[in-house]
N, C-alpha and C positions, 0 to 999 in steps of 0.2 A: 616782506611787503611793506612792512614800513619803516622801513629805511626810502626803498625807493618812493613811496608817498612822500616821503620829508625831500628826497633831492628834486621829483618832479615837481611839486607846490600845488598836486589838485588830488581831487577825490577823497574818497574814504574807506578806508580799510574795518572789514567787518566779520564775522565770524559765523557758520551757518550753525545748525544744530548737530548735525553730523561731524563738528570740528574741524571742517573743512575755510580758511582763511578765503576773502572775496575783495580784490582791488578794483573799485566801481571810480569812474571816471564821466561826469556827466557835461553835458553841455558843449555845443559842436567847438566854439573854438577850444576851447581844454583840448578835447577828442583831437581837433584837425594838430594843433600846435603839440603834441603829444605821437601821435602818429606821421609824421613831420621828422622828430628826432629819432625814433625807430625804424623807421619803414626801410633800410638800407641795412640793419641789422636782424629782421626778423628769419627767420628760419621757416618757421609754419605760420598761419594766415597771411601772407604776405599780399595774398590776391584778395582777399576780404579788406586789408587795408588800405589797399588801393581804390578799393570800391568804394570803402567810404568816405577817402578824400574827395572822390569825385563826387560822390554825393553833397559833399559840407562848400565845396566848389559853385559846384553848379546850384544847389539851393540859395545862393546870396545873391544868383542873378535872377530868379525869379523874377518874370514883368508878366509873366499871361497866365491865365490855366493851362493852356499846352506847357510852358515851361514846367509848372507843377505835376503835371501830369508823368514829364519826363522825369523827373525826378523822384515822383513814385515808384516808376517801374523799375528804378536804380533800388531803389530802396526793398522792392520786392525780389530782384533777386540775391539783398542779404541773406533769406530765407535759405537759397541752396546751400549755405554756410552753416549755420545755424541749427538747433532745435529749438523749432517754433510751431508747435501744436495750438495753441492757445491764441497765435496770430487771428483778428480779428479786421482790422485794418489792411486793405490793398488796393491797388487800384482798382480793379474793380469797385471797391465801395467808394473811393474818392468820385468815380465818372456816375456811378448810381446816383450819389449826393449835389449831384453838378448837372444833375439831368444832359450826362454827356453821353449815355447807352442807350 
């Protein structure tokens, strides 16, 4: 993992309690430009990283709440991917927040 941290030039490589190593990559252009060079090599998530270029895409064109809104629900079905028990944020609470419900 860190080799590959040193040829990509993002993130940080870290180490849980269980000894298990963790390559964290944050911030969407990292993410989109990272995801960019892989996404033609991936094997398994391929479809989650599709997902999220579309996501890191279409949130730069953000001009309305409907755009935002769209872009939540991209965001919400990360979750089919994912273990996300603890998710707290969805759209639902974006339209609650926005007195859009």
């Amino acid at each position: 993992m860190l080799y590959l941290k040193t040829k990509l030039n993002y993130g940080i490589v870290s180490k849980r309690k269980d000894n298990m190593s963790i390559y964290t990559i944050t911030g969407s252009n990292a993410v989109y430009e990272i995801l960019i060079l892989l996404k033609n090599h991936l094997k398994l998530k391929k479809d989650i990283a599709k997902l999220i270029l579309k996501i890191i895409e279409d949130k730069r064109k953000i001009e309305s709440i409907d755009d935002f809104i769209k872009v939540c629900e991209l965001v919400d079905k990360t979750a089919e991917f994912n273990y996300s028990k603890n998710r707290k944020n969805t759209t639902l609470t974006v339209k609650k927040h926005n007195n859009l419900f």
